[in-house]
OpenMM code with the backbone's topology and positions (N, CA, C; nanometers):
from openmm import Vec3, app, unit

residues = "UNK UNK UNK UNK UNK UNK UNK UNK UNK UNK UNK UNK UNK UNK UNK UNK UNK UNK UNK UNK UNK UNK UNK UNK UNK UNK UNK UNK UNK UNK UNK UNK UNK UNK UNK UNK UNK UNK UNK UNK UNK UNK UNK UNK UNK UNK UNK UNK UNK UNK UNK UNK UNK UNK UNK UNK UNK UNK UNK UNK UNK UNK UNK UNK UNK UNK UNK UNK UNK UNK UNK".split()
positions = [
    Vec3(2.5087, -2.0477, -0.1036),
    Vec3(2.4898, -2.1730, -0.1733),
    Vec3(2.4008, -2.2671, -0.0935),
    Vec3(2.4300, -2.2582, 0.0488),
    Vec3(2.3349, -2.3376, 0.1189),
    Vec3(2.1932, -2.2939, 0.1502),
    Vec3(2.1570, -2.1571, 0.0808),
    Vec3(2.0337, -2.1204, 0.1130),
    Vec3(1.9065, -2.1176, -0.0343),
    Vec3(1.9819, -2.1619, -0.1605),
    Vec3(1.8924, -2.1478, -0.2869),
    Vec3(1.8889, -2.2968, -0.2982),
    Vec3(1.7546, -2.2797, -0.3613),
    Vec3(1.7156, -2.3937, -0.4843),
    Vec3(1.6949, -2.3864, -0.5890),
    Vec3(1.6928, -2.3930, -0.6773),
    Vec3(1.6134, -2.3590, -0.8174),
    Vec3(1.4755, -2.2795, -0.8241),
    Vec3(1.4863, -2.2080, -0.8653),
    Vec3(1.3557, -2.0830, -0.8551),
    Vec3(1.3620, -2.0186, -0.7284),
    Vec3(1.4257, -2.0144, -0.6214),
    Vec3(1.4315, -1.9471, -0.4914),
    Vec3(1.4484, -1.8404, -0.6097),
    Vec3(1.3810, -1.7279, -0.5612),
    Vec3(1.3920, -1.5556, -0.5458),
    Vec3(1.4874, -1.5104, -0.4137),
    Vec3(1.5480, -1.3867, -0.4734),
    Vec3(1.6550, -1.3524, -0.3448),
    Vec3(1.5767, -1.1810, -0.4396),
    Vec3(1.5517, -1.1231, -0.2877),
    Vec3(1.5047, -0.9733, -0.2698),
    Vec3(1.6220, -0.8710, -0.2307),
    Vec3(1.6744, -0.7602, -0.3400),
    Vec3(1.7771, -0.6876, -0.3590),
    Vec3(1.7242, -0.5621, -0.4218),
    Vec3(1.8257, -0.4988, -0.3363),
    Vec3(1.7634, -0.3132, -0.3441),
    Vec3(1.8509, -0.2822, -0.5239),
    Vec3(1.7691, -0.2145, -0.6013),
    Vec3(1.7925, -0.1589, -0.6893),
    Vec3(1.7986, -0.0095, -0.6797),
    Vec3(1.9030, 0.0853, -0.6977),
    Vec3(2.0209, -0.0241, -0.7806),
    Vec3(2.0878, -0.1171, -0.6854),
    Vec3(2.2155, -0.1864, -0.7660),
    Vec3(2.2549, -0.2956, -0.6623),
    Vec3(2.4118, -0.2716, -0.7530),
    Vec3(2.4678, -0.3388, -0.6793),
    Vec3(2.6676, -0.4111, -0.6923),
    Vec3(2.5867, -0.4873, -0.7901),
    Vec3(2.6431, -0.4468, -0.9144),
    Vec3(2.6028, -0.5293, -1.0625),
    Vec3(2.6380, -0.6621, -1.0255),
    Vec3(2.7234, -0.7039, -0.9503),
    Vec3(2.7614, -0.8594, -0.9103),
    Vec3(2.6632, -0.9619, -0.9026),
    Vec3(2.5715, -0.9088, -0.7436),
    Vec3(2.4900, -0.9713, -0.6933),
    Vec3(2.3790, -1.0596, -0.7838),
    Vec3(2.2933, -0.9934, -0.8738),
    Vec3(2.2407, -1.0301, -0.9640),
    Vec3(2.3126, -1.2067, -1.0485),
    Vec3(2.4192, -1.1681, -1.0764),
    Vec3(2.4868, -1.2893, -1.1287),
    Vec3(2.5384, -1.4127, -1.0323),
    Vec3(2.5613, -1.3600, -0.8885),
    Vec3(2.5135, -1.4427, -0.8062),
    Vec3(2.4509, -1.5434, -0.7631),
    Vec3(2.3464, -1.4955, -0.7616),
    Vec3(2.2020, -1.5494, -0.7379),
    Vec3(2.1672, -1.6068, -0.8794),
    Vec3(2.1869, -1.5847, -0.9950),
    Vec3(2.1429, -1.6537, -1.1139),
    Vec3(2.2194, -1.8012, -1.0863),
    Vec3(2.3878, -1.7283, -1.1080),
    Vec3(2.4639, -1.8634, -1.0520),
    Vec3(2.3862, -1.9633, -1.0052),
    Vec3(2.3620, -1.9471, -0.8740),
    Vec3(2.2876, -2.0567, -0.7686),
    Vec3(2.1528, -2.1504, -0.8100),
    Vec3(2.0919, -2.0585, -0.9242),
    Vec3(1.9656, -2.0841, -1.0014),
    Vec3(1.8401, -2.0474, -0.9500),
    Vec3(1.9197, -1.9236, -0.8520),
    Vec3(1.8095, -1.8266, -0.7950),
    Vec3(1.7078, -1.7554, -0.8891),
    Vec3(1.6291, -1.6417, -0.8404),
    Vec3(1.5809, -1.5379, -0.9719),
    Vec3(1.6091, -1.4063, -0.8460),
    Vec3(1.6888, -1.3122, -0.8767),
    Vec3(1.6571, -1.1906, -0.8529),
    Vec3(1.5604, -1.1263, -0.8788),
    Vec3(1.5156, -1.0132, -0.7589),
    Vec3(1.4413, -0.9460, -0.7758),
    Vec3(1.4565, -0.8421, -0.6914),
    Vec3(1.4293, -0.7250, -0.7407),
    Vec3(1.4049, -0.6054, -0.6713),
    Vec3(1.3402, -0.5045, -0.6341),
    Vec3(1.3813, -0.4746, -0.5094),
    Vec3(1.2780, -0.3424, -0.4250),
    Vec3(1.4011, -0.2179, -0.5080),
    Vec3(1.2673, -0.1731, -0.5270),
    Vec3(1.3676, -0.0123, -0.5735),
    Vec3(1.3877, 0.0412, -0.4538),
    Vec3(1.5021, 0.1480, -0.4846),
    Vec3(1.4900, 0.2730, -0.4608),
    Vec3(1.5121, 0.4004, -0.5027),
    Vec3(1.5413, 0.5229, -0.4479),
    Vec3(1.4852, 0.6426, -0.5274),
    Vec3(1.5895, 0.7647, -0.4389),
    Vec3(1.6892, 0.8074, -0.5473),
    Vec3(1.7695, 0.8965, -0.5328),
    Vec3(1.6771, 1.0405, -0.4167),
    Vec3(1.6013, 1.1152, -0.4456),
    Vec3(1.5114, 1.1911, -0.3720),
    Vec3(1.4674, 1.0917, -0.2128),
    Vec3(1.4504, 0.9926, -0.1824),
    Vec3(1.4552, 0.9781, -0.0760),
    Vec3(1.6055, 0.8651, -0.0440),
    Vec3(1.6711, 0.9503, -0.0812),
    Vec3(1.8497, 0.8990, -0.0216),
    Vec3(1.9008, 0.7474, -0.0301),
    Vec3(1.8072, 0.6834, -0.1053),
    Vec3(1.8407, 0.5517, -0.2183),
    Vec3(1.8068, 0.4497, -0.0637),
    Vec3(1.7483, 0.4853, 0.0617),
    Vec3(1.6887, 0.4194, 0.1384),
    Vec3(1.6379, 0.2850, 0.1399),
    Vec3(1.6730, 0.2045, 0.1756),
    Vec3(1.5725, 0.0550, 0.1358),
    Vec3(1.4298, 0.0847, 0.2550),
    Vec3(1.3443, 0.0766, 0.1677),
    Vec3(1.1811, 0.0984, 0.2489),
    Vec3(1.1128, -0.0606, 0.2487),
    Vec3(1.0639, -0.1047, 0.4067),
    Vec3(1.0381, -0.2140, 0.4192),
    Vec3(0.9016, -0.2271, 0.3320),
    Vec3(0.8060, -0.1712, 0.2938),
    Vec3(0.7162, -0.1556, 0.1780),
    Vec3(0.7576, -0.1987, 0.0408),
    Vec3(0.9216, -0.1473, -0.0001),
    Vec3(0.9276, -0.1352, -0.1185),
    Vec3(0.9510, -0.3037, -0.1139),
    Vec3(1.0387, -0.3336, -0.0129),
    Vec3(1.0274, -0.4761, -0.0203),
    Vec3(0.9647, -0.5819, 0.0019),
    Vec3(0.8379, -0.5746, 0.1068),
    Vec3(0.7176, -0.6003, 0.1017),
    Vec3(0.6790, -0.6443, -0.0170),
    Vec3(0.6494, -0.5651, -0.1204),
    Vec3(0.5973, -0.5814, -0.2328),
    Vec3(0.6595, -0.6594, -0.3258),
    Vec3(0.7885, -0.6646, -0.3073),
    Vec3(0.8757, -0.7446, -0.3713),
    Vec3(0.9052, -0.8845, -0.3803),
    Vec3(0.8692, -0.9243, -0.2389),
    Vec3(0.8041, -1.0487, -0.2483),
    Vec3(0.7213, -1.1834, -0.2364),
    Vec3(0.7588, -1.2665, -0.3179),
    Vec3(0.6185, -1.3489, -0.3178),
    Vec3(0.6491, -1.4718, -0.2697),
    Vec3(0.5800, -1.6051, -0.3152),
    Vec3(0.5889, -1.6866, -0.2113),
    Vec3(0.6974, -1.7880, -0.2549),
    Vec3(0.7785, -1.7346, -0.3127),
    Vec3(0.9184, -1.8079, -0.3705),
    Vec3(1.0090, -1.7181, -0.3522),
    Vec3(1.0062, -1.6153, -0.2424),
    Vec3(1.0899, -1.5297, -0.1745),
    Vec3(1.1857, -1.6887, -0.1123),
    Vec3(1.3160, -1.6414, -0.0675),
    Vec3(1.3829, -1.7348, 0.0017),
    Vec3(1.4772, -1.6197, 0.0793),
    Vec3(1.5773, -1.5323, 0.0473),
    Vec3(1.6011, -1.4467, 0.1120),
    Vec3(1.5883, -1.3044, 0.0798),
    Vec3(1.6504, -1.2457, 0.1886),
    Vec3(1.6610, -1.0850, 0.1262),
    Vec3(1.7688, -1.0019, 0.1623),
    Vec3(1.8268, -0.9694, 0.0202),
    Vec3(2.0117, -0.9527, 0.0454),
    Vec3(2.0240, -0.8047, 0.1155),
    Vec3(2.0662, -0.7799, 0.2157),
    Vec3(2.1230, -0.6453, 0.2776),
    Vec3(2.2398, -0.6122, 0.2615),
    Vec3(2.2500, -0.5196, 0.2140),
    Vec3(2.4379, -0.4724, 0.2067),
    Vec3(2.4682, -0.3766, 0.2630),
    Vec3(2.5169, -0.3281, 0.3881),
    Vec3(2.5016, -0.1761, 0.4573),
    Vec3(2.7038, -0.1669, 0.5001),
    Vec3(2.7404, -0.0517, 0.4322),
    Vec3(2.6430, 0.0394, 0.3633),
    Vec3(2.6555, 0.0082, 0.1983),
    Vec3(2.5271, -0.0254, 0.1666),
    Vec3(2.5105, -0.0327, -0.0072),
    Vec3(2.5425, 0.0194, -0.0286),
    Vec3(2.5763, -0.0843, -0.1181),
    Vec3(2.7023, -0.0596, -0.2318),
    Vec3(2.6115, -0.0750, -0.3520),
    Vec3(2.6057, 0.0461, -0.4668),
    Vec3(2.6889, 0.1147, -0.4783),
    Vec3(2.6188, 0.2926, -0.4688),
    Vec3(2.5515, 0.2678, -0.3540),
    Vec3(2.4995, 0.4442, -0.2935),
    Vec3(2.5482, 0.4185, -0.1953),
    Vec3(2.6165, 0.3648, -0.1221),
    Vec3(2.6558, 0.4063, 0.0318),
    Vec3(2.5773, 0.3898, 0.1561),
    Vec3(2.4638, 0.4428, 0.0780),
    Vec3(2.3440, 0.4281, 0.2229),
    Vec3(2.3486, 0.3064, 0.3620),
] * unit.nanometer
topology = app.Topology()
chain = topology.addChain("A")
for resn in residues:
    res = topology.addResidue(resn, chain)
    for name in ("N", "CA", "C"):
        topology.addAtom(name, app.Element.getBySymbol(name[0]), res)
């Protein structure tokens, strides 16, 4: 709560804990996500998130071990 503003983006590995998403809306964040990809072990790749965001990035949610692959 102490880290959004309105339009803050929060960067989250897809898939994700269906939660998180509603989260961050809550707050009046915007989710967004870095994929990932069953064939390379649902991995978060600093690229995939790289790309993910822009200049209304504010954070970037880690969950280890993500939930809901474990990784």
């Amino acid at each position: 709560m102490g880290l959004l503003d309105p339009g803050d983006e929060v960067v989250m590995s897809n898939p994700y804990y269906a939660c998180y998403p509603n989260f961050v809306e809550y707050l009046g964040g915007e989710p967004v996500f870095a994929y990932t990809h069953e064939e390379e072990g649902f991995g978060l790749e600093p690229g995939a998130v790289a790309g993910a965001m822009t200049s209304s990035s504010k954070a970037i949610l880690i969950n280890s071990p993500c939930n809901p692959t474990g990784t």
